[in-house]
Residue frames relative to the residue before (quaternion, step in Angstrom):
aa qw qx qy qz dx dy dz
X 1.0000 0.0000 0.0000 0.0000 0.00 0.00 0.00
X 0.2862 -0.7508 0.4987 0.3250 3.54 -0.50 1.07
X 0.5344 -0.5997 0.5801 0.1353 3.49 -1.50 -0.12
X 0.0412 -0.8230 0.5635 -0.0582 3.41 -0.04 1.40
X 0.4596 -0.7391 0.4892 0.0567 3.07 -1.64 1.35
X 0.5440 -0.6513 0.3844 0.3636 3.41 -0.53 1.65
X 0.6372 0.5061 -0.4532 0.3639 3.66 0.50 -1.11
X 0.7858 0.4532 -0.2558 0.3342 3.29 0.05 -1.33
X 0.6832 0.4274 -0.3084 0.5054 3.80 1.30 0.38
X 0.5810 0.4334 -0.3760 0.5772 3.35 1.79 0.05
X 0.5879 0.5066 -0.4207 0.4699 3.62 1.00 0.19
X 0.7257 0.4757 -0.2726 0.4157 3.26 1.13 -1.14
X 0.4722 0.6883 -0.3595 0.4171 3.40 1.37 -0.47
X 0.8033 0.4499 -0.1602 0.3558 3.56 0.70 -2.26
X 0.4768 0.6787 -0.4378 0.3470 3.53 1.59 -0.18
X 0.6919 0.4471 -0.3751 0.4251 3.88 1.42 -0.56
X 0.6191 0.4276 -0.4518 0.4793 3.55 0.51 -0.53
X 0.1482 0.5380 -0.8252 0.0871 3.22 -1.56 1.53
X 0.9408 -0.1479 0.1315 0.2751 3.46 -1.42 0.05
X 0.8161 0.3307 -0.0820 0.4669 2.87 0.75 -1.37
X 0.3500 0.7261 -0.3166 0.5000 3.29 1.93 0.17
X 0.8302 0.2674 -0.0937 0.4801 2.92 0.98 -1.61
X 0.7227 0.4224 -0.3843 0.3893 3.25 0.72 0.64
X 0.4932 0.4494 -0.5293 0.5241 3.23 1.33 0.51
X 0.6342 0.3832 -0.5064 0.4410 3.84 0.69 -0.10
X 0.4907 0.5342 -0.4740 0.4992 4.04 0.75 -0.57
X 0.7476 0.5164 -0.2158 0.3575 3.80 0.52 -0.91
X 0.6115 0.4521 -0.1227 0.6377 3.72 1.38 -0.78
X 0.7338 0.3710 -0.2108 0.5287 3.06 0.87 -0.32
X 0.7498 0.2282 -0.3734 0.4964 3.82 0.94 0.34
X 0.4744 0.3994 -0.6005 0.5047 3.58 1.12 0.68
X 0.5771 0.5732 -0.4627 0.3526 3.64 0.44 -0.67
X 0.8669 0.2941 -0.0003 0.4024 3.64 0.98 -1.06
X 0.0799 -0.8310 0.3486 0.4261 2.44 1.99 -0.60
X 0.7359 -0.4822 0.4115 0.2379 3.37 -2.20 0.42
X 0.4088 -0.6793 0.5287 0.3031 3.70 -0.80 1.12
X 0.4683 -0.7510 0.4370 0.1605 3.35 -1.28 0.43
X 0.3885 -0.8001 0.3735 0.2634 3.46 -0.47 0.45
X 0.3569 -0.7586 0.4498 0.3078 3.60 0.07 0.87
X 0.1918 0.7917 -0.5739 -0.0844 3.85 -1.09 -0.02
X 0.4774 -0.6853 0.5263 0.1595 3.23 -1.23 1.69
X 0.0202 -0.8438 0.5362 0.0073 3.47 -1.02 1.30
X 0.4148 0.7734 -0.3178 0.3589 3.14 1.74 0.17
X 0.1491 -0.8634 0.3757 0.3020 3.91 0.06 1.04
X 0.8740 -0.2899 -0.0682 0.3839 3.61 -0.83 -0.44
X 0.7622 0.4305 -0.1853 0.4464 2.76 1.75 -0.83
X 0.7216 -0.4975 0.0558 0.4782 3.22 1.59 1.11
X 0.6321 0.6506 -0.2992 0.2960 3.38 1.56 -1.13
X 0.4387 -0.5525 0.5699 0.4214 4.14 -0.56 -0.32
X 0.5202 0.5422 -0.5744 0.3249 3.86 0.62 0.09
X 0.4801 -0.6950 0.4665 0.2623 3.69 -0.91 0.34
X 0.5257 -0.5408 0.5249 0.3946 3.93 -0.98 0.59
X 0.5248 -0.6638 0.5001 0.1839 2.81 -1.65 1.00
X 0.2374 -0.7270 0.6387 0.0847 3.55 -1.05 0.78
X 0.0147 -0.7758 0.6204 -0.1146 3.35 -1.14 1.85
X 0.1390 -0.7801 0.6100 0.0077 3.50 -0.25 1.81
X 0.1487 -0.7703 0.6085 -0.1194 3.57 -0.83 0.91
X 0.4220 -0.6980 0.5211 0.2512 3.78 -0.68 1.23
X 0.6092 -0.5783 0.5362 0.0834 3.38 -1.28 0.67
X 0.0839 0.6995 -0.6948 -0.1443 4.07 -0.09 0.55
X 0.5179 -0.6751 0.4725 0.2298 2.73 -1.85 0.65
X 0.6649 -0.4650 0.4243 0.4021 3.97 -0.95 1.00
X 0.1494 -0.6090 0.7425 0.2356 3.88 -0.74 0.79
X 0.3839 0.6841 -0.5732 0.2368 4.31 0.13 0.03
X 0.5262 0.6531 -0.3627 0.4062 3.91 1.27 0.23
């Protein structure tokens, strides 16, 4: 019985995993588990959940002409 070398079957193995390999397991693996969430801070500076005021103002034009 011959004797096979671990290396040469962890090389021969890593030749299948390309990308798309790894995203169908990244993919099966967050419906299975589902997908962490991303937290986001809406609180403004002074702590409250009201939003910051927005002041749009017209533009004069430069008399430098």
């Amino acid at each position: 019985m011959a004797a096979t070398d671990p290396k040469k079957g962890k090389a021969k193995s890593l030749e299948y995993i390309e990308a798309g390999v790894l995203k169908l397991l990244k993919d099966a693996e967050d419906r299975g588990l589902g997908t962490a969430v991303q937290s986001l801070n809406h609180v403004s500076e002074d702590g409250s959940m009201s939003p910051t005021r927005i002041v749009i103002e017209a533009a004069t034009p430069d008399d430098d002409s």
